[in-house]
Every structure is written in C-alpha cells, then in structure tokens.
MARFIZA-567685 format. One record per residue (C-alpha): residue in three letters; x, y, z. Coordinates in steps of 0.2 Angstrom, whole numbers. Layout:
! MARFIZA-567685
[rec "ALA"; [X; Y; Z]] ...
This chain:
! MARFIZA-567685
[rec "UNK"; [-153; -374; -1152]] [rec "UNK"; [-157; -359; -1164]] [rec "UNK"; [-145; -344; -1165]] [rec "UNK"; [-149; -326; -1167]] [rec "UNK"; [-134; -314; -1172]] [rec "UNK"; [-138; -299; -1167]] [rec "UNK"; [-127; -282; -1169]] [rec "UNK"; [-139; -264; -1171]] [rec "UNK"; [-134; -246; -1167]] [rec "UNK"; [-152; -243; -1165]] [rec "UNK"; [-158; -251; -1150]] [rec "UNK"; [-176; -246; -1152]] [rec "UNK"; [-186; -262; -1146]] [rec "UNK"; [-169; -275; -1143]] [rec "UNK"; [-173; -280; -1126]] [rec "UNK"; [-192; -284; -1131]] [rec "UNK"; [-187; -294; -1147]] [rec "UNK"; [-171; -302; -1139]] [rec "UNK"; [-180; -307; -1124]] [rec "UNK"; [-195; -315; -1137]] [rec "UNK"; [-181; -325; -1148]] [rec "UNK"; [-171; -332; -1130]] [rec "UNK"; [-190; -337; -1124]] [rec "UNK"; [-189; -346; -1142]] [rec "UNK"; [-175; -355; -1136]] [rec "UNK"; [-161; -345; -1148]] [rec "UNK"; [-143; -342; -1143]] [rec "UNK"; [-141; -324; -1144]] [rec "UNK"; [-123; -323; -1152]] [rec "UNK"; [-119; -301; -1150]] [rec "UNK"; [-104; -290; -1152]] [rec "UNK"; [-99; -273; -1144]] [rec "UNK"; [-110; -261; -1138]] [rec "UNK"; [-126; -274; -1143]] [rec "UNK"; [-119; -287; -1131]] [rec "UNK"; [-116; -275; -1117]] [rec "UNK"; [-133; -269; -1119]] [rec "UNK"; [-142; -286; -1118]] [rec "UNK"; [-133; -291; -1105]] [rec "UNK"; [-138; -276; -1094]] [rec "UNK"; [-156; -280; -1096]] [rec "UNK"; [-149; -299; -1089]] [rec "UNK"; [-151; -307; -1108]] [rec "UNK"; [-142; -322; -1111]] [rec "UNK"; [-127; -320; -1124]] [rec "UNK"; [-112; -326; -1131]] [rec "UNK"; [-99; -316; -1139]] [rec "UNK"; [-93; -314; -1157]] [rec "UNK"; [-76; -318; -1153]] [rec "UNK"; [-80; -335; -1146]] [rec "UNK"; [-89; -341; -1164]] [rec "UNK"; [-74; -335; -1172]] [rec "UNK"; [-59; -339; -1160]] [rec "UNK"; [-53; -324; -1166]] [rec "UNK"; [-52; -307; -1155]] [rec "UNK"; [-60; -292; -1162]] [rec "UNK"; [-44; -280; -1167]] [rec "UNK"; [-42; -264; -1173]] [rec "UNK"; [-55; -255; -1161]] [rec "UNK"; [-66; -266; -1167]] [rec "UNK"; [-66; -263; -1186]] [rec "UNK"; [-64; -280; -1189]] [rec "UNK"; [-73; -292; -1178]] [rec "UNK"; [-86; -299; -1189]] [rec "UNK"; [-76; -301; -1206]] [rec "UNK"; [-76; -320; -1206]] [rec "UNK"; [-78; -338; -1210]] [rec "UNK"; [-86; -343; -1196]] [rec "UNK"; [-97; -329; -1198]] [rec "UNK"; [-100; -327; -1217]] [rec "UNK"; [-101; -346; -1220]] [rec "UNK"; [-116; -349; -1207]] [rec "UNK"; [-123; -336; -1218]] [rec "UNK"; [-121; -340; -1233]] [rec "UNK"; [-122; -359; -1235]] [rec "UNK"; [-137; -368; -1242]] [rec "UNK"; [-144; -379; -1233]] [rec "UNK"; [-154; -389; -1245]] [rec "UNK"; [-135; -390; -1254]] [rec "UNK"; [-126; -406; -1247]] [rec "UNK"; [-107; -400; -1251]] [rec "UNK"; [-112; -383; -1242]] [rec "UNK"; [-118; -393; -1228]] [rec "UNK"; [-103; -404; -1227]] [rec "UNK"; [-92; -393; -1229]] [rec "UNK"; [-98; -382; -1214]] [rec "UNK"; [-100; -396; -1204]] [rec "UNK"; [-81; -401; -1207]] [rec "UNK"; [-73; -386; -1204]] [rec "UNK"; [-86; -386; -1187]] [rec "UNK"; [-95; -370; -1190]] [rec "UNK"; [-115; -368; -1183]] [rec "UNK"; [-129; -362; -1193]] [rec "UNK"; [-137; -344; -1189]] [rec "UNK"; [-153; -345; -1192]] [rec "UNK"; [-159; -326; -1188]] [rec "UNK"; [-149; -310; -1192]] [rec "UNK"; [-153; -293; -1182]] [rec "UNK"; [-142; -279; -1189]] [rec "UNK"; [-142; -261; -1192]] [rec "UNK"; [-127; -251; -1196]] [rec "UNK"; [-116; -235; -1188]] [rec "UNK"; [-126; -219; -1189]] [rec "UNK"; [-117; -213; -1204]] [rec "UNK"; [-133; -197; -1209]] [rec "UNK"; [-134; -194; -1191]] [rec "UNK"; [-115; -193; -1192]] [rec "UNK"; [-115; -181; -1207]] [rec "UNK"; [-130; -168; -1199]] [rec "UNK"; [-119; -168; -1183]] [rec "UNK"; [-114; -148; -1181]] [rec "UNK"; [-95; -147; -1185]] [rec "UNK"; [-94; -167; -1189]] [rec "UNK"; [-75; -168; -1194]] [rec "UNK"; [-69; -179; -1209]] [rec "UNK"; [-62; -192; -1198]] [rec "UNK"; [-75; -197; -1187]] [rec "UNK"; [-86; -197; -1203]] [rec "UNK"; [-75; -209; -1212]] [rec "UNK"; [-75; -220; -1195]] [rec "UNK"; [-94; -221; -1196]] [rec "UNK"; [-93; -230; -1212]] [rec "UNK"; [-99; -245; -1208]] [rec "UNK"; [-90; -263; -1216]] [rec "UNK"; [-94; -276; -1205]] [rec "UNK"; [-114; -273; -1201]] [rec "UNK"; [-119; -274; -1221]] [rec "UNK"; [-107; -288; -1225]] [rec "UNK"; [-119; -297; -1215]] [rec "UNK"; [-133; -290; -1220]] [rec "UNK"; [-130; -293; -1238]] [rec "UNK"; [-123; -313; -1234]] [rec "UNK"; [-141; -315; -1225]] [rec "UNK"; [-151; -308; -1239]] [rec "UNK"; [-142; -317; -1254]] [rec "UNK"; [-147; -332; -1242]] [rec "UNK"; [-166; -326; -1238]] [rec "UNK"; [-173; -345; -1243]] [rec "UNK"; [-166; -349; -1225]] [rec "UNK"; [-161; -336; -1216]] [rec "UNK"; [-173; -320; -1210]] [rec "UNK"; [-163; -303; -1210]] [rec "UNK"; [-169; -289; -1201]] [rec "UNK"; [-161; -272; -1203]] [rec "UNK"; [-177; -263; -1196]] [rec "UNK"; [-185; -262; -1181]] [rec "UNK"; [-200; -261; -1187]] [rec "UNK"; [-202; -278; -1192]] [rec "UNK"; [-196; -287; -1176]] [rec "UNK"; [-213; -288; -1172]] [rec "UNK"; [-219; -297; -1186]] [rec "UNK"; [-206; -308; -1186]] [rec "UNK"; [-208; -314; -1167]] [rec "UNK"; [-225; -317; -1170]] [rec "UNK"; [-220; -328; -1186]] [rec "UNK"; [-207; -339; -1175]] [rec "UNK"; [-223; -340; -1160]] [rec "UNK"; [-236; -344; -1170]] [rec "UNK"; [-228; -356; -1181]] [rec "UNK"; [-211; -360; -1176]] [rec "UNK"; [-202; -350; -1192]] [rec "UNK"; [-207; -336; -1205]] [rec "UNK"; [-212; -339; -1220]] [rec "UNK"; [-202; -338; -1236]] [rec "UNK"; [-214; -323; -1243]] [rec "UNK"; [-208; -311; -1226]] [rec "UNK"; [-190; -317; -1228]] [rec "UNK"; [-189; -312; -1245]] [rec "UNK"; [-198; -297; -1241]] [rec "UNK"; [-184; -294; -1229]] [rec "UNK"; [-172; -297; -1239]] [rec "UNK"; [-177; -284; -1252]] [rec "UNK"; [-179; -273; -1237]] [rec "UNK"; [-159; -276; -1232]] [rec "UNK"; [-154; -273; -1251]] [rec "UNK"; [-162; -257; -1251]] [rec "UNK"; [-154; -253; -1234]] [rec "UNK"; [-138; -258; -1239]] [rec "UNK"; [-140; -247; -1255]] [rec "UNK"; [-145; -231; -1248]] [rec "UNK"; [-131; -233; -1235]] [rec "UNK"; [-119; -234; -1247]] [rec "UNK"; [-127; -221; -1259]] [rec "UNK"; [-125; -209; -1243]] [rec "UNK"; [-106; -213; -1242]] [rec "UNK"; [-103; -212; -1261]] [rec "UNK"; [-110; -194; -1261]] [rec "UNK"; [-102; -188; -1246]] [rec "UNK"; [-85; -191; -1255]] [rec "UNK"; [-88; -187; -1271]] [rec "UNK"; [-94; -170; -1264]] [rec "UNK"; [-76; -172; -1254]] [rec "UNK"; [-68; -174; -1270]] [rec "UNK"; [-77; -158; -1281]] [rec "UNK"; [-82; -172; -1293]] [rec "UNK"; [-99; -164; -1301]] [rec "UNK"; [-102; -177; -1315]] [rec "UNK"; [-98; -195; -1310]] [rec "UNK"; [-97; -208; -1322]] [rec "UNK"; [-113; -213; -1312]] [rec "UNK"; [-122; -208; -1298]] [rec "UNK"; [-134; -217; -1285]] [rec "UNK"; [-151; -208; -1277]] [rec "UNK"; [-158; -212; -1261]] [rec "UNK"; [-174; -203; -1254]] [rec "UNK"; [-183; -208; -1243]] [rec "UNK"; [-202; -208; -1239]] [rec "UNK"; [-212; -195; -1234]] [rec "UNK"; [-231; -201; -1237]] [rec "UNK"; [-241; -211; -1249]] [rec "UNK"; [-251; -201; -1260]] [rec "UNK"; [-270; -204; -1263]] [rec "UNK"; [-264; -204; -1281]] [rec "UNK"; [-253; -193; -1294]] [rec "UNK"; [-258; -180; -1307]] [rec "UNK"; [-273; -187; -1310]] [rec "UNK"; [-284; -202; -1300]] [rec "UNK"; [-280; -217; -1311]] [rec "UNK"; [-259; -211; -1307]] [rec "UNK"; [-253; -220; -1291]] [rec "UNK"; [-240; -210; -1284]] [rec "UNK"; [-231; -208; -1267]] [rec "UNK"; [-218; -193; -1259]] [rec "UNK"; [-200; -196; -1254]] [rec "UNK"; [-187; -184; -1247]] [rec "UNK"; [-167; -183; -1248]] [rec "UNK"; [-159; -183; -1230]] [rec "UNK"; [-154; -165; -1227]] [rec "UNK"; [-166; -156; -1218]] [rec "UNK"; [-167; -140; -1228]] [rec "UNK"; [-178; -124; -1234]] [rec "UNK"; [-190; -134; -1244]] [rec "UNK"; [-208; -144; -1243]] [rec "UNK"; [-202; -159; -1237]] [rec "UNK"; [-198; -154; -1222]] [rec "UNK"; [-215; -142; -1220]] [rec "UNK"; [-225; -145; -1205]] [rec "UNK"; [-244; -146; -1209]] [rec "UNK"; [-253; -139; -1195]] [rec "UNK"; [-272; -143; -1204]] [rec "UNK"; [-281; -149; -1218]] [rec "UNK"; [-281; -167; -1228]] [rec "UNK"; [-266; -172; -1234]] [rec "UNK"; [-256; -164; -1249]] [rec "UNK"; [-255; -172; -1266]] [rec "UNK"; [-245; -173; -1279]] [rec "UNK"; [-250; -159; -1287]] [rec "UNK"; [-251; -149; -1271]] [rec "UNK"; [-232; -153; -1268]] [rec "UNK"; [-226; -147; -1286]] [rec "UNK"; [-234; -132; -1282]] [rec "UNK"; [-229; -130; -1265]] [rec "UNK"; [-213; -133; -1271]] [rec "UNK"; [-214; -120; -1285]] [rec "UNK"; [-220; -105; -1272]] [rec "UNK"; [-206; -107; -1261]] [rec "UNK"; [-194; -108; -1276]] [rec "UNK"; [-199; -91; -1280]] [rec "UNK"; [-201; -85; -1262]] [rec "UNK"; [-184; -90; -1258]] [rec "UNK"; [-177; -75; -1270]] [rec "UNK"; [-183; -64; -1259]] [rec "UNK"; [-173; -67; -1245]] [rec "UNK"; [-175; -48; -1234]] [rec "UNK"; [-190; -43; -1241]] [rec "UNK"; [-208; -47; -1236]] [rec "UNK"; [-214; -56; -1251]] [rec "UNK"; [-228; -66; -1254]] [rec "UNK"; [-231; -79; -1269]] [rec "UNK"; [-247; -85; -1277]] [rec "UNK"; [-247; -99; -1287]] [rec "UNK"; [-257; -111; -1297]] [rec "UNK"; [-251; -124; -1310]] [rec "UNK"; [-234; -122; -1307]] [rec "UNK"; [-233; -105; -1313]] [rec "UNK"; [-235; -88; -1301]] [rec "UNK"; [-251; -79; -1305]] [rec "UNK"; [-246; -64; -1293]] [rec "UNK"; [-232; -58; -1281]] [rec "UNK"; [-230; -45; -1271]] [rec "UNK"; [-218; -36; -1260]] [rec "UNK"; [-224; -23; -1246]] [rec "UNK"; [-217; -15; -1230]] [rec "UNK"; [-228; -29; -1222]] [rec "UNK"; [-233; -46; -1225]] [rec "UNK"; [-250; -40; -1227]] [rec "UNK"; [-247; -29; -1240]] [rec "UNK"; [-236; -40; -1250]] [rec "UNK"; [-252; -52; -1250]] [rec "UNK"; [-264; -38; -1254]] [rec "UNK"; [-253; -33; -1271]] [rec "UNK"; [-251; -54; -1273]] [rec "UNK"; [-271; -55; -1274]] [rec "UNK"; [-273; -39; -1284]] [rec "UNK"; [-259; -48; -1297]] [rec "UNK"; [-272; -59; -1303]] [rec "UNK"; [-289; -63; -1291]] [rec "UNK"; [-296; -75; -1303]] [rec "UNK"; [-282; -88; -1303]] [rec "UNK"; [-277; -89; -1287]] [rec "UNK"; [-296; -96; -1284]] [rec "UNK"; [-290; -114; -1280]] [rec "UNK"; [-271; -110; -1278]] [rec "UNK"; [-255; -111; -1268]] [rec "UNK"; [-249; -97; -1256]] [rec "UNK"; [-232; -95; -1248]] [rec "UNK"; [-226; -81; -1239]] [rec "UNK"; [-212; -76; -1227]] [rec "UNK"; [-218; -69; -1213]] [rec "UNK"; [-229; -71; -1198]] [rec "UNK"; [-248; -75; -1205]] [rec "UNK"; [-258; -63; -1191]] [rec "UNK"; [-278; -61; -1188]] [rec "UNK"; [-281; -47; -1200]] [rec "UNK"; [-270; -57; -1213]] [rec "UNK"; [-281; -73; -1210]] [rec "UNK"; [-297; -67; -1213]] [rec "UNK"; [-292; -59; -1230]] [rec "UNK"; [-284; -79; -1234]] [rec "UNK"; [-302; -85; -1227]] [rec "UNK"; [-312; -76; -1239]] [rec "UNK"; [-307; -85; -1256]] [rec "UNK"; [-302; -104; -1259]] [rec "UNK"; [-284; -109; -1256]] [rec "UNK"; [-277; -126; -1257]] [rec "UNK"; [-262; -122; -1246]] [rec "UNK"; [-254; -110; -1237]] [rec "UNK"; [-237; -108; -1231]] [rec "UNK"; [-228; -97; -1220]] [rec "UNK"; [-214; -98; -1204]] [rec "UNK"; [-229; -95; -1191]] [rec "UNK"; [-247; -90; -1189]] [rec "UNK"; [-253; -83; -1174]] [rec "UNK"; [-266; -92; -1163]] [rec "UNK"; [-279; -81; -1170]] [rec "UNK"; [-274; -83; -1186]] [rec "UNK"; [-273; -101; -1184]] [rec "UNK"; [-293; -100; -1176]] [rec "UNK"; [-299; -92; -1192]] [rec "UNK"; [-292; -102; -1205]] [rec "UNK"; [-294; -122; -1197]] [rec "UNK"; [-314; -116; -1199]] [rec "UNK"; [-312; -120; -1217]] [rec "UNK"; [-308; -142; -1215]] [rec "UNK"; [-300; -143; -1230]] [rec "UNK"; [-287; -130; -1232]] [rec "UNK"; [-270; -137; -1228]] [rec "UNK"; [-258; -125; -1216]] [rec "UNK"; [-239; -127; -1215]] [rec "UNK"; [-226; -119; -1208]] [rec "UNK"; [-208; -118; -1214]] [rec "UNK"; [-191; -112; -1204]] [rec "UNK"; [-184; -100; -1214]] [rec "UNK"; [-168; -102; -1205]] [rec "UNK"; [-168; -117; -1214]] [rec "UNK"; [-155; -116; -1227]] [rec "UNK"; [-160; -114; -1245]] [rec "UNK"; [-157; -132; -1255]] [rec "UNK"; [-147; -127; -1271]] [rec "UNK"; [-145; -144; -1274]] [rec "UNK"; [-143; -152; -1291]] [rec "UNK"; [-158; -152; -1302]] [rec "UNK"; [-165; -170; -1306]] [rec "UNK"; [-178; -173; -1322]] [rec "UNK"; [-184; -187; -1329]] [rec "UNK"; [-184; -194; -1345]] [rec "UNK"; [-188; -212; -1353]] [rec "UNK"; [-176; -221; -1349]] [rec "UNK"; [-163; -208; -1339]] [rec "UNK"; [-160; -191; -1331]] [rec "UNK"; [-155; -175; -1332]] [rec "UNK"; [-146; -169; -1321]] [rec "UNK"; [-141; -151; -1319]] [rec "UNK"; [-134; -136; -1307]] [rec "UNK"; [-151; -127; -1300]] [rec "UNK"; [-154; -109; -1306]] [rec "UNK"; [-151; -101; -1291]] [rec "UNK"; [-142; -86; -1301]] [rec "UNK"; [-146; -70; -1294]] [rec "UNK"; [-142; -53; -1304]] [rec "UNK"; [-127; -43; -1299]] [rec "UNK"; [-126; -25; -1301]] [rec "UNK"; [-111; -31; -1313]] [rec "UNK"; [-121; -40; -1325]] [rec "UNK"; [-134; -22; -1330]] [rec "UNK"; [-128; -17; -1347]] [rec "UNK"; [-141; -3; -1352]] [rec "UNK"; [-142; -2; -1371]] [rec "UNK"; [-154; 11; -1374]] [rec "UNK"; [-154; 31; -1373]] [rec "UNK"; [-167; 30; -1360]] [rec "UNK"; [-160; 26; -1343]] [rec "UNK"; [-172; 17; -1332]] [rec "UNK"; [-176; 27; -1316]] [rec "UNK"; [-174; 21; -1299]] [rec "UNK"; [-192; 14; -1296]] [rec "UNK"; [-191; 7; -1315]] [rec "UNK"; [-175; -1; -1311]] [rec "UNK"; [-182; -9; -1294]] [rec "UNK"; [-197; -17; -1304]] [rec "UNK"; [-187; -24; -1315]] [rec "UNK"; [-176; -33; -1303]] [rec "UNK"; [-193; -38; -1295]] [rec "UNK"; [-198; -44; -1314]] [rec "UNK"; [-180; -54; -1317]] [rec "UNK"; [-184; -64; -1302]] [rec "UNK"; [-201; -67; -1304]] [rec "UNK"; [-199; -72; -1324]] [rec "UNK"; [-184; -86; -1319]] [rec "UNK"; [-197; -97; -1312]] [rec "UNK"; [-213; -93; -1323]] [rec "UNK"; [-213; -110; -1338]] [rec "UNK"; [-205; -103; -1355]] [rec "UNK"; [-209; -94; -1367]] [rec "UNK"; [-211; -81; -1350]] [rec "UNK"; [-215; -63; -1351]] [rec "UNK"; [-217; -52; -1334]] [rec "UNK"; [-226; -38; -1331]] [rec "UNK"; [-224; -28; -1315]] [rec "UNK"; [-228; -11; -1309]] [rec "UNK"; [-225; -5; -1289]] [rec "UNK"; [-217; -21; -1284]] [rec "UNK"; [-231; -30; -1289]] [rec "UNK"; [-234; -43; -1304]] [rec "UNK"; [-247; -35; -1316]] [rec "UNK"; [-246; -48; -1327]] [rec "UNK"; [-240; -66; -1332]] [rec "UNK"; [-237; -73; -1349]] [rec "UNK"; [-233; -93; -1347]] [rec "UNK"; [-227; -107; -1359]] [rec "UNK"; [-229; -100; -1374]] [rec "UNK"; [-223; -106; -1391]] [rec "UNK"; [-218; -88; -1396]] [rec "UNK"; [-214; -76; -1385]] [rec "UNK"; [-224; -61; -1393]] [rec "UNK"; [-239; -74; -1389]] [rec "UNK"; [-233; -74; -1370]] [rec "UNK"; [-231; -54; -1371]] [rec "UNK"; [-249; -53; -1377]] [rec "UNK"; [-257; -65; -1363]] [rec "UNK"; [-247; -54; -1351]] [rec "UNK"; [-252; -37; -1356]] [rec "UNK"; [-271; -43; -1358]] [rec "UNK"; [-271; -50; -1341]] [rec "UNK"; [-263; -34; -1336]] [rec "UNK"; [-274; -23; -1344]] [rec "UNK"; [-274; -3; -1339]] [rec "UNK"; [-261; -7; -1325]] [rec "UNK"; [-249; -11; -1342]] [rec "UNK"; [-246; 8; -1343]] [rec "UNK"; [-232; 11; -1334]] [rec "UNK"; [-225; -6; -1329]] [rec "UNK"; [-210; -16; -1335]] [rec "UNK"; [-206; -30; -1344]] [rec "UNK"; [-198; -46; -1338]] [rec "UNK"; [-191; -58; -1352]] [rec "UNK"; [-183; -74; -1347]] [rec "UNK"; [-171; -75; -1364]] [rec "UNK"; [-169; -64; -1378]] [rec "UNK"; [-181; -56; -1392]] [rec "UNK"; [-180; -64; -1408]] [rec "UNK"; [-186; -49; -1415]] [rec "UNK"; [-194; -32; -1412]] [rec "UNK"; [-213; -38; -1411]] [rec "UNK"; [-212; -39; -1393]] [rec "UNK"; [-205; -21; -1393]] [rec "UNK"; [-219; -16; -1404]] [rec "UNK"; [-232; -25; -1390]] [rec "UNK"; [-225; -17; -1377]] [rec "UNK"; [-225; 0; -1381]] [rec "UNK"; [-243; 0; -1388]] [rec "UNK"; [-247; -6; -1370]] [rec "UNK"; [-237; 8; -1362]] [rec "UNK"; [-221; -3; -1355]] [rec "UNK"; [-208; 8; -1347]] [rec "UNK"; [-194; -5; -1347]] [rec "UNK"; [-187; -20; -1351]] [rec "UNK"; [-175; -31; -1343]] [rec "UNK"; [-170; -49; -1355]] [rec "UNK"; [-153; -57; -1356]] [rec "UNK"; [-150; -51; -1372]] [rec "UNK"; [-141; -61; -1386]] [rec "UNK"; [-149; -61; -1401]] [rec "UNK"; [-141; -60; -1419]] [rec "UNK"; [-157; -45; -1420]] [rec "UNK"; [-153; -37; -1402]] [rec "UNK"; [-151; -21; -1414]] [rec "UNK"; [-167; -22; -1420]] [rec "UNK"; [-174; -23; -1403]] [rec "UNK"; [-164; -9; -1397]] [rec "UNK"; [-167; 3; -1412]] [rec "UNK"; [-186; -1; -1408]] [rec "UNK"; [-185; 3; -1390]] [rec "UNK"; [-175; 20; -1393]] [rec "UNK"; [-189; 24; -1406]] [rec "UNK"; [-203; 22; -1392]] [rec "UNK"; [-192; 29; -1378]] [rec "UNK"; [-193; 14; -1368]] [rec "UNK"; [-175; 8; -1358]] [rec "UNK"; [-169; -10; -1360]] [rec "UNK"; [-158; -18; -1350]] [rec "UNK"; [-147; -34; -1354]] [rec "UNK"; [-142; -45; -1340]] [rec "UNK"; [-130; -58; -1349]] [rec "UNK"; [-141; -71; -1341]] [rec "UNK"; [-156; -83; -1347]] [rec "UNK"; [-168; -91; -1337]] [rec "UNK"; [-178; -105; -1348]] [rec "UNK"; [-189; -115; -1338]] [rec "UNK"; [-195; -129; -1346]] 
C-alpha cells in the first residue's frame, strides 16, 4: 500500500484530493489539525505519532522532526544501501507529500499581530518536509499548492503515478515556496532588528499578471507584487479596459508617485513616459484636472491620469473627449462610469486612498546586481526655506513654489519646473544640461512663463539658467542650492529682482 503525508494549513480542496488518493488505495498518514479534519469528512487516517513512535511534544512544534519521517523521504530508491538501510531500521516509504506551511503573511497583516504569536507562526516542521520531498523529486511528488492536486490525481488515475517532468516541476514549485517563506521571516526580523543594509537580502514578489509583453513587442515580460497591501498599482482594481502593460504600470506607478504628495489637496496628475506633463491643484477635483490639461494638451494625448477624488459625470465627459490610456482615481460615479466604458479600450481603476503610502526601499537594477536605496519621500519643512536673495517671495509665489518642489522631485533629471496658479506651465525632462531643461520648459510654457516660478531639482552650476529665466519673466526660484557658484546665481537673481529660495535638499531622478 502507497502512503500519502499530508499536513496543510490551507485546506482548500483536501477532502476532494484525499478522498481521490484513499480511492487510489494510499494510507493517508496526517498530523494535527489535518488529521482532525479528514477524519471529519469520515477519511481514513493514521497519525504522525504512530510512524514515528514518538509523541508530538511541545505543543506540537516538534512532531515531524524525524527519521522515520525524513528517511522515507529522502532515501533513493534506485540506491541499494539507502534501500537496505530503511528496511533495517523498518521504516515505510512515502511516496506523496501534501504540505503547506502556518500562515505566517496572514499572521503579519493581522491588525495588532503581537511579536509572539508572529514568531510561533514560523513554520520548522512543514518545509523540512517540503524541501526532503523536493531534493528527492525522482520518486517522490511534493505538493505545496492546491492548485496542483488536480493535476496530480489525474496523473496517479490515468496512469498509475506522475511523471518525472510534473514531479520536477513540483519540486521547483516547493523550493520557490519554501524560499519566499523564509524571505518573509528573514525581513520581518531584520526590520525587528533596525538592520537597513544586510550583508544580503532575499526578495519575494509575487504575481500579479503576465504581460502581452514588455517595453516593446519582442520583450516578454510579466508583473509581480510584494505582500503588503499598500497605496500603490498593484493593488489598483481595474474596473474596464484591456489589460495593463508594462509600460502602462511604470507610468501608473509614476502618477500616483507624484499624486501621493499631495495628500489634503485635490490634485490631479497627467502623465506620459514616465515624466508629468501637467498637474494641477483646485478647490475641486474638477478643476485640478482642467489646470492638469491646460499644463500641456498635447502630451497627455495617449497618457496616464491619476487623481484623488471622486471622478463625477461632468468630470467624465471632459476625460472622454481626448485619448487616455488609464485613469485612476478612489471612485467614479455610476454616471461617470457609463460615459467612460463607451470607449473599449480605456482602462479604469480605483485605488483606496486610505491605503497607506508604500515608502518602502527603492530597488534598481543593474547587470548583475542592485541598488538599493531609501525612497525619496522627503517632504519640505518650513525649516529647510533659506531665502538668499533681497526679493522675498510673496505668499502666492511661495505656494507655487512648494507646488513646483514637489512636482520637480519626480520629473527624470536634469529637471526644471514651471508653474503658475497651482498649475504646472511647463516641464523640462532629462536633460544633459540644466539650462537645456530650463529652455524646453519655458518654450513649452510660452506667455504663461511671465509670472511663474521655477522648480529646480539640484543646484545651478552657473547663472545661465538665471539668465533664462528672467528673460522669460520668472518670479521665483526654489533649488536645493550648493553650488561652489551659488553666488553667482544669487547676484544674478538680485540683479533681475527675482527671489531664490534654497531648500538644502536635492531631488535627482535618474
């Protein structure tokens, strides 16, 4: 007779495979909660304790941790001493492993989790058999997934076993498992311990979609997620339209980058290419998105929206009227929602935006490696203004250029801002000299130039950018300052009667 080991905290679809594997004529070994489980649903099952001759101890941390366990396991079958050796020392095969481990995410998400009961959901027993299983895949099918039992039943019906190709599949499948499990634990307590740079770190994601393909058609490309449920695009709801792809995420992602420093304000955030062409702010969603378009109404023509308020009719039929990719918001009205899914391809998600920001680590890629850094979710403090000119800004100066610091922190470097009336005017992007990004800004801008201010994500090398500006008509400037030639800068601004303000902060976006 066959026997199964089964031991799963996620009993989706145990009684149906169980009762498959008994038809099969397995012995159903089970431990704990498993076993009282099958036996409810009148199962056949033997418990762990009578294979090992040993009881389960310590509230059942160790029950599993054991020879007559592991050495089924592990021993090769087509090895001779492995096979004398377990038949000496009297212990049975298992030819099937079912196992899934202790909710240890689902543990973490818990509202007012405490550290102890985290720490008991670490799981030891459940992947030490997983792992023995998989390092033995030649013999041995390891399931750690419900998803699979199916597969596998209908392997063992139709011809009497599975193949080595799904046992290795599974066994890969397991490693995985086991890996991200672990990675789970591993940053739990090293965030515990305040360690921000470990010797090394372990990343675990986990799908969100396969892509139709990446930046371009011959790129593959697929989405994943980390586990924490949190202010970002992964854990959007898409209400309407084809699926996203990969460039539609980066920019999604982008928008509510920007959107999220606005927090209290109705903003909204047009986007395209991973750089905003226009944001607004207004006493109403509506109106931020009329000052957003009015930024810039030819790039948004294929672009990203994001907003944080309620998308309403009136609202709609202005987004209806143009050529969006995708547009995110918390809600849209029924209305709303009756106007916008007559255009089939535009994509429509919501976001909670009680969700909390993710100020996680920032990961890049190299060849090769990562980067890994803290996210540059530095807002300005009324500490960090140092005006170094003889103009003051006024009030309405000084609110545009808060509004232009936080717009310029997200827009790729070289980055020069323009805005006027809490509205971006223009937007110069990833320029190899700064005075090149002032220029594509003012042009865009054109006659709204006059009177705005200017937004620079890092310091003036020299005054030519001073120079630009004031033929334009800037008011003020806000940069970080820092410069060996801040003076130059700042003589040239007093000579044009234009206010500068330093912040003590850069914001390269590379």
């Amino acid at each position: 007779m066959k026997r199964a080991l089964i031991s799963v905290s996620n009993k989706c679809g145990l009684n149906e495979f169980a009762k498959g594997l008994h038809a099969l004529g397995y012995e159903i070994i089970s431990t704990g909660g498993t076993k009282r489980a099958l036996d409810e649903a009148g199962i056949p099952t033997i418990g762990i304790s009578e294979v090992t001759k040993f009881p389960e101890i310590m509230d059942g941390r160790v029950k599993t941790l054991h020879p007559a366990v592991h050495g089924a396991l592990l021993c090769v079958r087509d090895n001779p001493e492995h096979v004398r050796q377990l038949s000496e020392l009297g212990i049975d095969w298992i030819d099937l492993v079912c196992v899934n481990l202790y909710p240890f995410k689902e543990t973490l998400q818990k509202e007012g989790v405490s550290h102890a009961e985290i720490i008991e959901n670490i799981d030891i027993g459940g992947p030490s058999m997983l792992r023995s299983a998989a390092k033995n895949y030649r013999f041995i099918p390891v399931l750690c997934d419900p998803n699979d039992y199916e597969t596998v039943l209908h392997e063992l019906q139709e011809q009497g076993e599975t193949t080595l190709a799904t046992r290795e599949l599974l066994g890969a499948k397991v490693f995985r498992h086991t890996a991200r499990y672990d990675a789970m634990i591993a940053d739990y307590l090293t965030k515990q311990t305040q360690t921000k740079f470990p010797e090394s770190i372990t990343l675990t994601f986990d799908k969100v979609q396969d892509l139709r393909y990446g930046e371009n058609p011959h790129q593959q490309a697929a989405f994943y997620q980390n586990m924490n449920p949190q202010y970002s695009l992964a854990n959007a709801k898409q209400l309407h339209g084809k699926e996203l792809s990969y460039n539609n995420i980066q920019d999604g992602n982008a928008a509510l980058e920007i959107l999220k420093d606005f927090e209290g304000q109705c903003a909204a955030v047009g986007l395209k290419h991973m750089n905003p062409c226009g944001v607004g702010v207004g006493d109403t969603i509506e109106a931020a998105w009329d000052k957003a378009y009015a930024a810039d109404p030819v790039s948004i023509f294929g672009g990203i929206v994001a907003m944080n308020g309620t998308v309403e009719a009136s609202l709609a039929e202005k987004l209806a009227a143009i050529f969006l990719e995708i547009i995110i918001a918390p809600a849209f009205s029924e209305e709303a929602l009756a106007i916008l899914t007559k255009k089939k391809n535009i994509r429509l998600m919501t976001l909670d935006p009680s969700l909390t920001p993710s100020n996680t680590m920032k990961l890049t890629n190299v060849n090769d490696g990562i980067l890994l850094q803290d996210s540059d979710v530095k807002l300005l403090e009324e500490s960090d203004l140092c005006c170094v000119t003889k103009q003051i800004p006024s009030a309405a100066e000084m609110k545009d250029l808060i509004f232009a610091w936080k717009v310029v922190k997200h827009v790729k470097s070289n980055a020069i801002v323009l805005v006027k009336d809490s509205q971006t005017v223009g937007v110069g992007a990833g320029q190899m000299n700064r005075v090149g990004a002032a220029k594509i800004a003012i042009e865009q801008a054109k006659d709204q130039a006059k009177g705005s201010v200017m937004g620079s994500d890092a310091f003036f090398p020299m005054s030519d950018t001073i120079e630009a500006a004031a033929a334009a008509g800037v008011t003020a400037i806000i940069q970080p300052g820092g410069s060996i030639k801040d003076q130059a800068s700042i003589d040239a601004c007093n000579a044009h009667g234009i206010a500068m303000i330093f912040t003590g902060i850069r914001h390269f976006k590379h």
